[in-house]
C-alpha positions in Angstrom: 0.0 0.0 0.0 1.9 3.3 -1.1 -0.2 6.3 0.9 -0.2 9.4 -1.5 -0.8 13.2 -0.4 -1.1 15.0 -3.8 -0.5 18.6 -2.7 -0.4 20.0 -6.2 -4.5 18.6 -6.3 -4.9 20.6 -3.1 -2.6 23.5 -4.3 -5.1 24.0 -7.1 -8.3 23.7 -4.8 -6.8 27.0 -2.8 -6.3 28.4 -5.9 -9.4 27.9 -7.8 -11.9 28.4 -5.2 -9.9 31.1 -2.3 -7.7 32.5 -4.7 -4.2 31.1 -2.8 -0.6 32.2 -4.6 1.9 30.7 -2.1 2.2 27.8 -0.2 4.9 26.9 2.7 5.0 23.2 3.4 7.0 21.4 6.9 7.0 17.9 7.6 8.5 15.8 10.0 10.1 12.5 8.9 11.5 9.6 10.7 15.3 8.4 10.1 13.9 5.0 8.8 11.5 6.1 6.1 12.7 9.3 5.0 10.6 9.4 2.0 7.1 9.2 3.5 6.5 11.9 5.9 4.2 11.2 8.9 3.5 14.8 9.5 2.8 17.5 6.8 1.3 21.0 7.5 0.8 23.0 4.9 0.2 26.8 5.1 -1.4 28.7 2.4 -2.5 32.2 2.0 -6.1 33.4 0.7 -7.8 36.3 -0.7 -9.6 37.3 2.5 -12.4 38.6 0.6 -13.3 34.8 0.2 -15.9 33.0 2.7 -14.4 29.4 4.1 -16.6 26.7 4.5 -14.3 24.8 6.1 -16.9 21.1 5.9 -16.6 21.8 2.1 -13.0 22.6 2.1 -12.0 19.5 4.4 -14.3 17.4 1.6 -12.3 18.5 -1.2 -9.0 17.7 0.5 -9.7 14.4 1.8 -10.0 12.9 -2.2 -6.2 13.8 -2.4 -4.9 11.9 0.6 -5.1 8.5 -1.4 -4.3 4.8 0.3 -4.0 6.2 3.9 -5.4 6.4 7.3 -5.0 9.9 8.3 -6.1 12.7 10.8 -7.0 16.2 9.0 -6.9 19.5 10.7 -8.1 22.7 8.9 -8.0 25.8 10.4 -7.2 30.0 9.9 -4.6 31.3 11.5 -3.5 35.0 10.8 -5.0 35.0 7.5 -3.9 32.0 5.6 -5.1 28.3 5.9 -3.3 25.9 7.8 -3.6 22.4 6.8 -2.6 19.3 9.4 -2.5 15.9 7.8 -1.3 12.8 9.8 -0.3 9.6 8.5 -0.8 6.8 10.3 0.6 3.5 8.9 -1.4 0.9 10.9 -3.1 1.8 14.0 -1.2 2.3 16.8 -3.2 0.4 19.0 -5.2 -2.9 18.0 -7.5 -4.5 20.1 -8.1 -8.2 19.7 -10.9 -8.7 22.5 -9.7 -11.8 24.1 -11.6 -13.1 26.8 -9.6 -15.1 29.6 -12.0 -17.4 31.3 -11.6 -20.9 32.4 -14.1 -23.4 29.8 
């Protein structure tokens, strides 16, 4: 399973519909998979004179984060959107719901 965030899809949902120019981008890797960040936060700015519907906005971004099980954070922050995608591999924590009980 190769997990995908297409930023140039989202780059171009900013621009079409809030009219965005710039984009900064920071993620946090780990020494072992250096390629496949676990942490991305993108921060883009807007034409203010644009309303956010931030529901609509998170529905739009969530069709570029292909093959992944992720946590999405949008938010405004001194006038440009700040996007929060976590990647999660496999859960962190799996439950098997064993019962110990004598038959």
């Amino acid at each position: 399973m190769r997990r995908k965030v297409d930023i140039t899809g989202i780059h171009r949902i900013l621009t079409r519909y809030y009219g965005s120019r710039n984009v900064t981008i920071n993620t946090n890797v780990s020494d072992k998979t250096f390629l496949f960040p676990s942490d991305i936060k993108l921060i883009f700015d807007y034409d203010p004179s644009y309303d956010i519907d931030f529901i609509i906005l998170m529905r739009r971004i969530r069709r570029y984060i292909i093959d992944a099980d992720f946590f999405l954070n949008v938010q405004e922050k001194e006038k440009k959107i700040q996007i929060n995608v976590m990647v999660f591999d496999e859960p962190e924590y799996k439950d098997f719901d064993f019962e110990f009980s004598s038959n």
